[in-house]
C-alpha positions as CSV (number, residue, x, y, z in Angstrom):
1,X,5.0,-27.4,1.1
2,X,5.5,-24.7,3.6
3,X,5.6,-21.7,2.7
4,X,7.4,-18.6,4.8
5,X,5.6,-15.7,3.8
6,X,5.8,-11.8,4.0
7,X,3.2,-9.0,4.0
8,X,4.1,-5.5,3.1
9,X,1.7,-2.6,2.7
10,X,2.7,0.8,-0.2
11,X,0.0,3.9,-0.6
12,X,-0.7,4.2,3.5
13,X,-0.3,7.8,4.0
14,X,-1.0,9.0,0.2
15,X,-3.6,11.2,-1.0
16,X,-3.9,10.0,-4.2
17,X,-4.4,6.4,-5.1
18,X,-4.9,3.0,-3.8
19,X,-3.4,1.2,-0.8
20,X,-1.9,-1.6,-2.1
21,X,-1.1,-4.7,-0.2
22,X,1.1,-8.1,-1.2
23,X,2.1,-11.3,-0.1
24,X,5.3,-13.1,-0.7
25,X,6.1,-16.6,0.1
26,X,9.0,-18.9,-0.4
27,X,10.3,-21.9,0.8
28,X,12.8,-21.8,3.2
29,X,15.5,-22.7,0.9
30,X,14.7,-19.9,-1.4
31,X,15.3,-17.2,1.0
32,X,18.4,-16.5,-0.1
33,X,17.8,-16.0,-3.8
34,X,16.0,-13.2,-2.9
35,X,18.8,-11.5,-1.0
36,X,21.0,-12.0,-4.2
37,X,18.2,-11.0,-6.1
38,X,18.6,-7.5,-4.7
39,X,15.7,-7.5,-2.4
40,X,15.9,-4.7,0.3
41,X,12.8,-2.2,1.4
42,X,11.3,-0.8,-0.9
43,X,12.2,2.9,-0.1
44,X,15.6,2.4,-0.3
45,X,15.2,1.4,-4.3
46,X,14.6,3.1,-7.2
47,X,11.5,2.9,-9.1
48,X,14.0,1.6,-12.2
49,X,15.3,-1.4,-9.4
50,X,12.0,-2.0,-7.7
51,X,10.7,-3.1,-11.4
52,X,13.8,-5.1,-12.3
53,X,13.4,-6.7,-8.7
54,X,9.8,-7.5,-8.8
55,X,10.3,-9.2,-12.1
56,X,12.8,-11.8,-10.0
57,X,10.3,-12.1,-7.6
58,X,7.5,-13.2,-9.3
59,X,10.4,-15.7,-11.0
60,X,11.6,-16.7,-7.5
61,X,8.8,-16.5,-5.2
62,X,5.7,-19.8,-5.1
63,X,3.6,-17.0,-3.6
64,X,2.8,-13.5,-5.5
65,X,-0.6,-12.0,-4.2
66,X,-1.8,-8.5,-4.2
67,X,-4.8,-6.7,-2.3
68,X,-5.9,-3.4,-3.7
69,X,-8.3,-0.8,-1.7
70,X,-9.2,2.3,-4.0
71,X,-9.3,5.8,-2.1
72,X,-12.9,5.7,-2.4
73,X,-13.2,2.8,-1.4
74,X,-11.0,4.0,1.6
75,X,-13.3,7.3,2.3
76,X,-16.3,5.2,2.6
77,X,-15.0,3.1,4.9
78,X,-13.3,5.8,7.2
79,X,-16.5,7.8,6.9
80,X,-18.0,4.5,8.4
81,X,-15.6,5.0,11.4
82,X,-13.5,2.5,9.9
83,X,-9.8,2.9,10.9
84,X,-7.1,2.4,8.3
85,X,-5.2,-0.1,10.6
86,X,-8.5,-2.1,10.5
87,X,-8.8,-1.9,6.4
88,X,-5.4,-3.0,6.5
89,X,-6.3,-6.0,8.7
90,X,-9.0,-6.6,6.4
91,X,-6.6,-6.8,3.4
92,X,-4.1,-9.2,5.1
93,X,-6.9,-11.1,6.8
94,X,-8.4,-12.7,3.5
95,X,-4.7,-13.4,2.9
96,X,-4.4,-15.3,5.7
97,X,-7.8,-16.9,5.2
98,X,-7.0,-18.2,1.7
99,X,-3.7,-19.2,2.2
100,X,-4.3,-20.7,5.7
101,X,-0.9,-22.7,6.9
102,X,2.8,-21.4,6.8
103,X,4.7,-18.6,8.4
104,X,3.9,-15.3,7.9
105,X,5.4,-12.3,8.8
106,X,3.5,-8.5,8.4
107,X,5.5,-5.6,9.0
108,X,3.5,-4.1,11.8
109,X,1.5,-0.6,11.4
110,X,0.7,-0.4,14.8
111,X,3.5,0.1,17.3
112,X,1.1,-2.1,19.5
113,X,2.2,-5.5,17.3
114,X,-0.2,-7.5,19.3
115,X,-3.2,-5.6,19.0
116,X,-2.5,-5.1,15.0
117,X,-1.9,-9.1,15.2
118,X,-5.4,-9.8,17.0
119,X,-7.3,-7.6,14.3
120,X,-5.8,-9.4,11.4
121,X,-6.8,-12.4,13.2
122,X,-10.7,-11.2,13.8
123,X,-10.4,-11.3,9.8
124,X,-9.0,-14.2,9.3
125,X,-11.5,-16.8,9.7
126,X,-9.6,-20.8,9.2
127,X,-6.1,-19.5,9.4
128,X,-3.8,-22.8,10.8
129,X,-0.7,-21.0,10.4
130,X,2.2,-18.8,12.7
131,X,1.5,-15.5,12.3
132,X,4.5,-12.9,13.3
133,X,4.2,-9.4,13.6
134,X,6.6,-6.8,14.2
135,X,7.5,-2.8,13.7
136,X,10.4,-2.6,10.9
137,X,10.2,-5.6,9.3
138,X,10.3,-4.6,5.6
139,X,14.3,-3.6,7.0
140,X,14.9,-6.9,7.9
141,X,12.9,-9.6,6.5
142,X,13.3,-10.5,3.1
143,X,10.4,-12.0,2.6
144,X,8.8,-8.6,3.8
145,X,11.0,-6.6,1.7
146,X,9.7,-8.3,-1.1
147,X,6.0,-7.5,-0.5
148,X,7.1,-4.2,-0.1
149,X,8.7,-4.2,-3.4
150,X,6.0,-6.2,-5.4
151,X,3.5,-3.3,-3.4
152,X,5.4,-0.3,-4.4
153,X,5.5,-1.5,-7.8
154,X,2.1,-2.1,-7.9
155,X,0.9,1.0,-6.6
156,X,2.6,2.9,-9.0
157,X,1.5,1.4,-11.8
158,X,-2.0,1.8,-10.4
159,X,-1.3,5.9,-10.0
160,X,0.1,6.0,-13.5
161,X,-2.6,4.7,-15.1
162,X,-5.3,7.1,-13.0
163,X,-3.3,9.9,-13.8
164,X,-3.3,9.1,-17.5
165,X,-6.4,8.5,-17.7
166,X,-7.2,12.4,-16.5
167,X,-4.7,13.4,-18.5
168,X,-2.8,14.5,-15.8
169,X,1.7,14.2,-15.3
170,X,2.8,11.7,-13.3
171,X,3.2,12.2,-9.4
172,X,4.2,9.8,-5.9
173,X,0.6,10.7,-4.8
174,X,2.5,11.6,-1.6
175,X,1.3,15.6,-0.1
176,X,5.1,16.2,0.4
177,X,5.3,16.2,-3.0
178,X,4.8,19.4,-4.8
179,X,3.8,18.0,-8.1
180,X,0.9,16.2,-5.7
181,X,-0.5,19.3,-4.6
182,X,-0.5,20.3,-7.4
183,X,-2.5,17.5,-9.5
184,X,-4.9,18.0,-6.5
185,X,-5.6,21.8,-7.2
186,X,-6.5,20.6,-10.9
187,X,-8.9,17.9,-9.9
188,X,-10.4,19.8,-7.0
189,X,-10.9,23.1,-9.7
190,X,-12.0,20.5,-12.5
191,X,-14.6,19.0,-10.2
192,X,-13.4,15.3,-11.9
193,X,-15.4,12.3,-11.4
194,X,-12.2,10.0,-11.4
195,X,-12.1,8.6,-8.0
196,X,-8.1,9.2,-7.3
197,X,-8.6,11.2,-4.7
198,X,-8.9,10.3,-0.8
199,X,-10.6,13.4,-0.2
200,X,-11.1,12.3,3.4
201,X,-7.4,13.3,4.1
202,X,-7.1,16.7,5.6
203,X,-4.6,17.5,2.8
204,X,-7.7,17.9,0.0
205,X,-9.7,19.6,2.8
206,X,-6.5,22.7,3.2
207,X,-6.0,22.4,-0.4
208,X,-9.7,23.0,-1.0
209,X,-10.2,25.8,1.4
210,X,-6.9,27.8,0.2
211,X,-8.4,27.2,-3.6
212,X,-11.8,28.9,-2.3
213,X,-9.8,31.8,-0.5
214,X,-7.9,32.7,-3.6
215,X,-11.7,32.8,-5.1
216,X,-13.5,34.9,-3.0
217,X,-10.3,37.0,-2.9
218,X,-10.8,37.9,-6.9
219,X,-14.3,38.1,-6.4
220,X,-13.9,40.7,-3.9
């Protein structure tokens, strides 16, 4: 059975949470169900759809697989000169090393699709298969709008559970987001030891510095 496959990525650019990456395959005839299933990029759902969507997914799809990094996971690894294009080749590459044969398409990261497609490849010893990578795909490609969605999902459900587990409301983890910046001034006050934090961003670094500011401003 050959399988046509899609790789999506949620959680790149947050400051809170995991990068989460997922794998959906089907068989060719099954592409379509997924269309009338809904299936669309992610972003363009709402979290209430992207739930009721996974669900027909999973029920659809031959192929559901998930990769999780955790942010400090992601710090460690960056503070190892580690690019985040390369941990996201890593990710897909073990993917692609399990799976081995089929099509499979990865929304690219890079705007250099080839040189994103020759680092999955360095981590992806034994992979047979045809591997297609291109900018914009989660718009396009079903099969890659369905990682995206069964990613987003994830994700969130990941950041949900950190954040109840601090005690904390819930948050897209995204630095846009008010309600971010905010959670991020309580950890960073609180000192916690819950690893939510990619405190390699720049974001905790400004948030950090404006919280000592307002400090020594009191003091003085």
């Amino acid at each position: 059975m050959v399988l046509i496959t899609g790789v999506d990525e949620a959680g790149r650019g947050c400051v809170i949470g995991p990068l989460v990456i997922a794998a959906v395959g089907v068989e060719d005839r099954a592409v379509q169900r997924l269309v009338e299933a809904g299936v669309k990029d992610s972003k363009r759902l709402s979290p209430r759809s992207r739930i009721r969507i996974a669900s027909s997914i999973r029920r659809i799809a031959q192929l559901v697989e998930t990769r999780r990094v955790s942010a400090s996971r992601i710090d460690r690894l960056r503070a190892r000169g580690v690019s985040l294009n390369e941990i996201e080749a890593m990710l897909i590459g073990s993917i692609l090393s399990k799976h081995r044969r089929g099509v499979f398409y990865v929304d690219s990261v890079d705007k250099n699709c080839e040189r994103f497609r020759m680092m999955m490849l360095s981590h992806a010893p034994g992979f047979k298969g045809i591997l297609i990578v291109r900018n914009y795909l989660d718009e396009s490609n079903p099969m890659v709008g369905a990682a995206s969605i069964i990613a987003k999902v994830e994700r969130d459900r990941a950041v949900q559970n950190l954040l109840r587990k601090a005690g904390l409301p819930g948050c897209s983890g995204y630095s846009s987001d008010p309600r971010t910046i905010s959670i991020i001034e309580q950890l960073l006050r609180s000192n916690s030891k819950i690893s939510m934090l990619r405190r390699s961003w720049s974001t905790v670094g400004r948030v950090g510095a404006s919280l000592n500011q307002d400090s020594l401003k009191r003091f003085l």
